[in-house]
C-alpha positions in Angstrom: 38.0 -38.2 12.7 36.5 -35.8 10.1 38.9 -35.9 6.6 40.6 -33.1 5.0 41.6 -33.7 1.4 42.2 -32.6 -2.2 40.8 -32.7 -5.5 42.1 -36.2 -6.5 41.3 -38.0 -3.2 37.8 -36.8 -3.3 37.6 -38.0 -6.6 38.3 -41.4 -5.4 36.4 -41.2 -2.3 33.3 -40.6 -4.2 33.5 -43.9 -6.6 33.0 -45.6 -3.4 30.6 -43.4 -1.5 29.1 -39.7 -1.1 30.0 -37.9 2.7 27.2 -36.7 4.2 28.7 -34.0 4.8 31.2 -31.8 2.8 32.8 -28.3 3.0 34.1 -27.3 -0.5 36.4 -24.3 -0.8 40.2 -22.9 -1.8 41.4 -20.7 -4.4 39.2 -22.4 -7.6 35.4 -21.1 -7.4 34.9 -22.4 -10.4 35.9 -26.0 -9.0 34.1 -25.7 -6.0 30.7 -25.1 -7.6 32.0 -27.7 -10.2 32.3 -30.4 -7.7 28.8 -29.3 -5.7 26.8 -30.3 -8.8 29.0 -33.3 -8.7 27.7 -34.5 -5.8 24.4 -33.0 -5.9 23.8 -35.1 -9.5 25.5 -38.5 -7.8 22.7 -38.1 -4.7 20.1 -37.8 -7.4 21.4 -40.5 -9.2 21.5 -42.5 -5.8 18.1 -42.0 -4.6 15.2 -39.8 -4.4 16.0 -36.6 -2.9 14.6 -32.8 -2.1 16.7 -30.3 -2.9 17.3 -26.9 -1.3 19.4 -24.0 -1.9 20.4 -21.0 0.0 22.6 -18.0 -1.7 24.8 -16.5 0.2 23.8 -14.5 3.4 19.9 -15.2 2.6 19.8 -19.0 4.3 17.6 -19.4 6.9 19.2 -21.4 9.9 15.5 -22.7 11.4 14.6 -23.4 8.1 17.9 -25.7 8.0 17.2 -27.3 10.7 13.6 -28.1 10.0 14.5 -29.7 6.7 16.7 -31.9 8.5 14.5 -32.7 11.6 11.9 -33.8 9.9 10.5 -36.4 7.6 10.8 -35.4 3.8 7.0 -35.0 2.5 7.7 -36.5 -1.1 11.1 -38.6 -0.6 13.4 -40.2 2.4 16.3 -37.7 2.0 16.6 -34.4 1.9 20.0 -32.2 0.3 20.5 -28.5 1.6 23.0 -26.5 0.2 24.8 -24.0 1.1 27.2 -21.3 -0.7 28.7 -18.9 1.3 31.4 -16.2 0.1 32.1 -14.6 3.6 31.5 -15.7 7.1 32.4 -11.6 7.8 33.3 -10.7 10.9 30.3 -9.6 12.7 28.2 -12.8 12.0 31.3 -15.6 11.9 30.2 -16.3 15.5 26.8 -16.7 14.2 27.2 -18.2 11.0 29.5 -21.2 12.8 26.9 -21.9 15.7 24.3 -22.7 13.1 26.6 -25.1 11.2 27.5 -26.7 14.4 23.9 -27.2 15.2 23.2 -28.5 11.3 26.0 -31.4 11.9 24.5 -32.4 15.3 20.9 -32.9 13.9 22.3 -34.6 10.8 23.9 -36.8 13.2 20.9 -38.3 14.0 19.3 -37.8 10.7 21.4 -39.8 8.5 19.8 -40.0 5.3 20.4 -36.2 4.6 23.3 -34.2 3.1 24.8 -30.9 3.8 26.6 -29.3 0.8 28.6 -25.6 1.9 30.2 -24.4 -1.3 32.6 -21.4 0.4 33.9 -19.1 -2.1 37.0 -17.3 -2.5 36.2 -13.4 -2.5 39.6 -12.7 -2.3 39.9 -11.1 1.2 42.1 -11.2 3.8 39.7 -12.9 6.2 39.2 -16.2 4.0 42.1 -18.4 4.9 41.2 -17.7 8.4 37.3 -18.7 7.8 38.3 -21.4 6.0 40.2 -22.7 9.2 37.4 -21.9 11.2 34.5 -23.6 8.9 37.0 -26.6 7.7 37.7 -27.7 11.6 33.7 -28.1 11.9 34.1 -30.8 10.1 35.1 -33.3 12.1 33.5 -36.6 12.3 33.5 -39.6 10.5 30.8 -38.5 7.7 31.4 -34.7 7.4 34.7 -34.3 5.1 36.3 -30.8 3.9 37.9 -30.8 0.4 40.1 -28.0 -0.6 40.4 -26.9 -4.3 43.6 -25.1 -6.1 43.6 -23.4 -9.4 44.1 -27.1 -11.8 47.0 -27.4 -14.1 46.8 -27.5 -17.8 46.2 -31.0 -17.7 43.6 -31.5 -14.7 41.9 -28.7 -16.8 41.6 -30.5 -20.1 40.4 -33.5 -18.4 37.2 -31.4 -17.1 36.6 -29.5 -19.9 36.4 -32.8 -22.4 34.5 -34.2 -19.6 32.0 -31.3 -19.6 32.2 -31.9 -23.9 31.1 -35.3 -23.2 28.4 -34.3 -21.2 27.4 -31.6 -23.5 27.3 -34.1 -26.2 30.1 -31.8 -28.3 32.3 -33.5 -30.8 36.0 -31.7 -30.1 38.9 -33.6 -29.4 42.2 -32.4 -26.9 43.9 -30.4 -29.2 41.2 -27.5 -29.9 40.0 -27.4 -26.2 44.0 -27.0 -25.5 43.5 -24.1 -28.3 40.1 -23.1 -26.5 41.7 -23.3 -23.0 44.7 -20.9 -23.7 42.9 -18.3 -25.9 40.8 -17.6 -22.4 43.7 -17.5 -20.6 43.7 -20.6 -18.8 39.9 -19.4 -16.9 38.4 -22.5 -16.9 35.2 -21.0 -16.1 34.9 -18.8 -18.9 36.0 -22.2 -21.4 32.7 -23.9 -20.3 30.5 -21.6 -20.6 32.3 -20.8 -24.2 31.4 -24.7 -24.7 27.9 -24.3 -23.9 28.0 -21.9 -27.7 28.5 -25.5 -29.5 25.8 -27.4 -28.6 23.7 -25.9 -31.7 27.0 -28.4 -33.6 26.6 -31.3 -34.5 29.7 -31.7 -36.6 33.0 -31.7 -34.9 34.0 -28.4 -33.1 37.6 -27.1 -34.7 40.0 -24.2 -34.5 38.3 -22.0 -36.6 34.4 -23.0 -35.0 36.3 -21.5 -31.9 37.7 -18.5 -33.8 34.2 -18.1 -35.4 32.5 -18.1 -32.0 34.3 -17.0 -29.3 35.6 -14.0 -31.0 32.0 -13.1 -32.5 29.2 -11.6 -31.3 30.2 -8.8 -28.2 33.4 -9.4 -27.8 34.4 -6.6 -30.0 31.5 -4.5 -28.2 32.9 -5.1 -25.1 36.6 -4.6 -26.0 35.5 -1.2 -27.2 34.0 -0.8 -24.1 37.5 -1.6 -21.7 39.0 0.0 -24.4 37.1 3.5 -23.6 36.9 2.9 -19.9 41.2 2.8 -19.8 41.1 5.9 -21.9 38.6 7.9 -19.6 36.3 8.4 -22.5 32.3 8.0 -22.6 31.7 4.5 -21.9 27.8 4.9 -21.4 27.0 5.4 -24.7 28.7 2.0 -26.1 27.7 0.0 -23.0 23.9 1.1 -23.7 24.5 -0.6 -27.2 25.4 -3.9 -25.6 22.5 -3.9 -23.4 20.1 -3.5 -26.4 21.5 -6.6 -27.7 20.3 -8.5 -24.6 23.5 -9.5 -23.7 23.5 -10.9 -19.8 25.4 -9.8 -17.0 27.5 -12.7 -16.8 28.6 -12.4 -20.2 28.9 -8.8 -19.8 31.4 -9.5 -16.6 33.1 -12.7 -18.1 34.5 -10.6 -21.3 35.4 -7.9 -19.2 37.8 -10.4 -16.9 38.9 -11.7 -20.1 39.8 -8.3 -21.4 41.6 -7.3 -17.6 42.9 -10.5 -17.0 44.8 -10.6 -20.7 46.4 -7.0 -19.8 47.9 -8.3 -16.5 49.4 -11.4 -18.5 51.0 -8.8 -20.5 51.7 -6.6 -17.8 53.4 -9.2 -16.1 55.5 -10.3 -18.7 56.8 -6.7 -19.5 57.4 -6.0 -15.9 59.8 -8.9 -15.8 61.1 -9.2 -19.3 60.6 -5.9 -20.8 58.8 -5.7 -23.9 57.2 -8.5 -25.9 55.1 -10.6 -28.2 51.5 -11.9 -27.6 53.6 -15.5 -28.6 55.5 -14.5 -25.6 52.4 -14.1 -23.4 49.8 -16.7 -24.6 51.7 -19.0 -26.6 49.9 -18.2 -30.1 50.1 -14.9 -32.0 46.8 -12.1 -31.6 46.6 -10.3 -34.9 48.8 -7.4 -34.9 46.5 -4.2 -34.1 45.2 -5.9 -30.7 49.0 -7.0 -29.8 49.8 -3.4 -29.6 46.7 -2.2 -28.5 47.2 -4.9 -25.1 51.1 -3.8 -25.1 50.5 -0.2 -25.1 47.4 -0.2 -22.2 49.2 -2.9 -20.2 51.6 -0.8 -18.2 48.7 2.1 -17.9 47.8 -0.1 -14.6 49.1 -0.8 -11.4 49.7 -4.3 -9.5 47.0 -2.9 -7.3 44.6 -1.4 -9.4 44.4 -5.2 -11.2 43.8 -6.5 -8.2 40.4 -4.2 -7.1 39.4 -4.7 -10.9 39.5 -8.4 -10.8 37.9 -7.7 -6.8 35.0 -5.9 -8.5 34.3 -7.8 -11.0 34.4 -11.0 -8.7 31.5 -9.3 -6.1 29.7 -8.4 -9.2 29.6 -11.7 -10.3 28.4 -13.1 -7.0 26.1 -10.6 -6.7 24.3 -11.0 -10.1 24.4 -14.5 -9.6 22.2 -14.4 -6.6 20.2 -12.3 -7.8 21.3 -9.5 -5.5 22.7 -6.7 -8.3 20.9 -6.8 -11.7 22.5 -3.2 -12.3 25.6 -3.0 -14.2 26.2 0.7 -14.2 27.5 1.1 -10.0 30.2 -1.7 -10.8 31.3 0.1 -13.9 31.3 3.3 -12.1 33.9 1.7 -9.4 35.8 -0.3 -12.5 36.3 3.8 -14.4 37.3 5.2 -10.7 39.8 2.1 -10.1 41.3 3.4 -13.6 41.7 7.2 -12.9 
C-alpha cells in the first residue's frame, strides 16, 4: 500500500529512510522544489549516485527507462528527476503510461530513485492530475507527499534553516521582519537571503532595508508603476536590462509589486479604506502607501488572477530555459491591465 502524506510526516519518514519513489506536489511550488533537493542532497549524502534531470515536457521516456534498466557506468544508483507543471490533456494518457512503466522497472531495480516535482500552474485541470499521478503511487516504496502554502511559523523554521545553510548570522526576529516585508512569499525571502552571504556580521533590520529595497526595486516599481498607467514602459524596462538584471529577478519584483496591490485590494474591498499597518503589519513610508492605495482598486479579482497566471508560466518557462524574452509576457501583463 503506496502512502499519501504531508509535509510533517514526510519529514519524519525521511530521518528513518528515503522512498524510492516520491510524487511531490500541492499548492506550494516553492516547497515542492524545496523538498526535491532535500531528498536529492540526503541520496547524495547516502551513497554514490548519477543524477538526471528532465524539465518539464522535454523528458524522454526511453531515456527513463534505460537509466533505470541498466547498470550505472560510474556508481550503483542512479536518481531521475522529474518536474512536470501539466500532464495537459492531450498527452495525460501518455504522460501516465510512461510513469507506470518507470515504477514497474524500478520494481526490479531497487537501488534507483524517481523524483516527480508536479507544479501548481494554477489551472483547473491540476487537482484532477494530481489525482490521477498521486494514485500511481501505490506500492510499498513509491510515496506521494502533498504540500500547502506553510504558516508563519513552518515558514520561519525553513528560512533560518536555509540561514544556517547559507552560513548567514540573522536570528527569528529580522527573518520574521524579512518574511512579512515580501509578503509572506517564501520563495522570494530565500533568494533575498542568498544577497547576505557577502556578510559576515550579523544580518539586522536595516541590512534588510539596505538590501532588499536597493538596487531595481525602484526600477522595477517604476516599471508596474507605468504599465497600470498605460504609459511607455519600454523605455524604462530597456534600462533595467542594461543593468544585467535576470529574468527571475525581473519576474520576482514584479509579483512582489502585484501581489502587494491585491493585499491592499483585498483589505479595501472588505474594510474600505486603510493603512499599509493595516495590510502588512508595519508602516511603508507615506508616498508608496498612497501610491499602492490609489492603484489597488484600478484592478479586478480577475485581472490579479491572469497577472499572477502570467507571471507564474513566465517563470517556469525562463527557468527551463524555454523563454529568455521578457517583452511577449510584458505585452500580455499591459493587455491584462487595459
Amino acid at each position: 500500500m503506496g502512502l499519501n502524506v504531508y509535509k510533517k510526516e514526510f519529514d519524519n519518514l525521511l530521518k528513518s529512510r528515503i522512498p524510492q519513489a516520491t510524487l511531490l506536489y500541492g499548492e506550494c511550488n516553492f516547497l515542492i522544489d524545496y523538498y526535491g533537493k532535500k531528498i536529492k542532497n540526503a541520496i547524495i549524502e547516502k551513497e554514490s549516485v548519477d543524477i538526471f534531470s528532465f524539465y518539464f515536457d522535454e523528458y524522454n521516456s526511453k531515456a527513463i527507462n534505460d537509466i533505470f534498466s541498466q547498470p550505472s557506468l560510474f556508481s550503483n544508483t542512479s536518481l531521475v528527476i522529474i518536474k512536470m507543471d501539466s500532464l495537459k490533456l492531450g498527452i495525460r494518457k501518455t504522460k501516465t503510461d510512461d510513469i507506470k512503466q518507470f515504477l514497474k522497472i524500478l520494481k526490479t531495480n531497487t537501488a534507483n530513485y524517481l523524483i516527480i516535482e508536479f507544479y501548481n500552474d494554477n489551472s483547473m485541470a491540476y487537482k484532477r492530475d494530481t489525482k490521477t499521478l498521486s494514485a500511481l503511487f501505490n506500492s510499498q516504496d513509491s510515496i506521494n507527499v502533498r504540500f500547502f502554502n506553510p504558516n508563519q511559523k513552518e515558514a520561519i523554521e525553513i528560512l533560518q534553516n536555509c540561514a544556517n545553510e547559507l552560513g548567514i548570522n540573522i536570528n527569528q526576529t529580522n527573518l520574521l521582519y524579512l518574511y512579512g516585508i515580501q509578503n509572506n512569499e517564501i520563495g522570494i525571502c530565500v533568494n533575498e537571503l542568498q544577497k547576505f552571504t557577502i556578510f559576515d556580521k550579523e544580518i539586522t533590520k536595516a541590512t534588510i532595508d539596505e538590501l532588499c529595497y536597493g538596487l531595481f526595486t525602484n526600477s522595477i516599481d517604476e516599471l508596474c508603476d507605468t504599465m497600470l498607467l498605460r504609459g511607455d514602459y519600454v523605455k524604462i524596462f530597456t534600462k533595467i536590462e542594461e543593468k544585467g538584471i535576470t529574468d527571475i529577478d525581473i519576474i520576482t519584483a514584479m509579483h512582489n509589486y502585484f501581489y502587494r496591490l491585491f493585499l491592499f485590494f483585498s483589505y479595501i474591498k472588505s474594510n474600505g479604506r486603510c493603512s499599509s499597518k493595516d495590510v502588512l503589519g508595519y508602516a511603508l513610508p507615506r508616498d508608496i502607501e498612497e501610491k499602492y492605495i490609489r492603484f489597488a482598486t484600478r484592478l479586478r479579482e480577475s485581472q490579479y488572477l491572469q497577472i499572477f497566471r502570467t507571471l507564474n508560466n513566465w517563470r517556469f518557462l525562463s527557468v527551463s530555459g524555454k523563454d529568455k524574452n521578457c517583452f511577449p509576457n510584458l505585452i500580455k501583463i499591459q493587455a491584462i491591465i487595459k
